[in-house]
C-alpha positions in Angstrom: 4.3 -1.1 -14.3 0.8 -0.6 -13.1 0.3 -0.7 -9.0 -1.6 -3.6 -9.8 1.6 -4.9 -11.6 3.7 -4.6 -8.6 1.2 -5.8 -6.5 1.2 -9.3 -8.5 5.0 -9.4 -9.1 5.3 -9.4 -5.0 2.5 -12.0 -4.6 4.6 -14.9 -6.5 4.9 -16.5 -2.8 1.3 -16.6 -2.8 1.0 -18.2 -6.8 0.3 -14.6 -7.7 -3.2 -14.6 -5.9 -3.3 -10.5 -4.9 -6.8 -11.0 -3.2 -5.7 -13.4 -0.2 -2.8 -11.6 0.3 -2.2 -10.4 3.8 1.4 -8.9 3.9 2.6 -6.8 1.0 6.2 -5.0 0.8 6.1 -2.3 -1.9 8.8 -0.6 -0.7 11.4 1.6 -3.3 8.9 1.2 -6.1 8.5 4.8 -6.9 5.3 5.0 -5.8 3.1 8.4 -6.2 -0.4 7.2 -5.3 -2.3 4.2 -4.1 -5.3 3.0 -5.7 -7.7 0.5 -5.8 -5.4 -1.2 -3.7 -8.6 -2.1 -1.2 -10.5 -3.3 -3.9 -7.6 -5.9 -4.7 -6.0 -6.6 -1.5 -8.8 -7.0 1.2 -7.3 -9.5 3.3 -4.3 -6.9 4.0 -3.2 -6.8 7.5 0.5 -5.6 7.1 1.6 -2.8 4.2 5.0 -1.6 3.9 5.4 1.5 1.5 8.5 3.2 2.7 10.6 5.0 0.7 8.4 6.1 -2.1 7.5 9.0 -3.0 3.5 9.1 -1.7 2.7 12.7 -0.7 -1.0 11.7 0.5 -2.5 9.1 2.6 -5.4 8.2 0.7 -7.7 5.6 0.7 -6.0 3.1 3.2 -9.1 3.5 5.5 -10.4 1.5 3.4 -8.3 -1.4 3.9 -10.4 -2.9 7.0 -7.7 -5.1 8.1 -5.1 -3.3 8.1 -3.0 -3.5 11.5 0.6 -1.9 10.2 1.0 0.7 7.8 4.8 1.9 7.1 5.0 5.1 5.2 8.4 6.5 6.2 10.8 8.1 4.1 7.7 8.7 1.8 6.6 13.0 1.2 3.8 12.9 2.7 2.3 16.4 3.3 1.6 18.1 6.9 -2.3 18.8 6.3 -2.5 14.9 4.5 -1.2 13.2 8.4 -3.7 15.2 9.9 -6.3 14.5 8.0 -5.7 10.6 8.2 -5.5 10.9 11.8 
């Protein structure tokens, strides 16, 4: 499955609509990278991505609503936290 996929199987509550979403759990989906995730989710204000298997924060700055962001259990690198910080 494409993160855009997952993204749509986890929005049935919401008849499947990705773009008003504003919670999204994507947690244990063997996740490596996130992307274009802003450009489908704008509305995002809570993301829940533990327990993948991420290993850089990228592009969630660009998710402008975003007020909780759970990454643990994920391999995110040292120089990649301090860089997002």
């Amino acid at each position: 499955l494409t993160c855009k996929d997952m993204v749509r199987r986890r929005a049935e509550h919401n008849n499947s609509e990705i773009f008003s979403l504003e919670e999204l759990s994507l947690h244990q989906q063997n996740i490596e990278k996130l992307e274009n995730l802003d450009k489908w989710c704008r509305h995002l204000k809570t993301l829940y991505l533990q327990n993948n298997l991420i290993s850089r924060i990228e592009n969630v700055n660009r998710l402008k609503k975003l007020e909780y962001l759970n990454l643990a259990l994920n391999n995110i690198e040292n120089s990649a936290i301090y860089t997002f910080l």
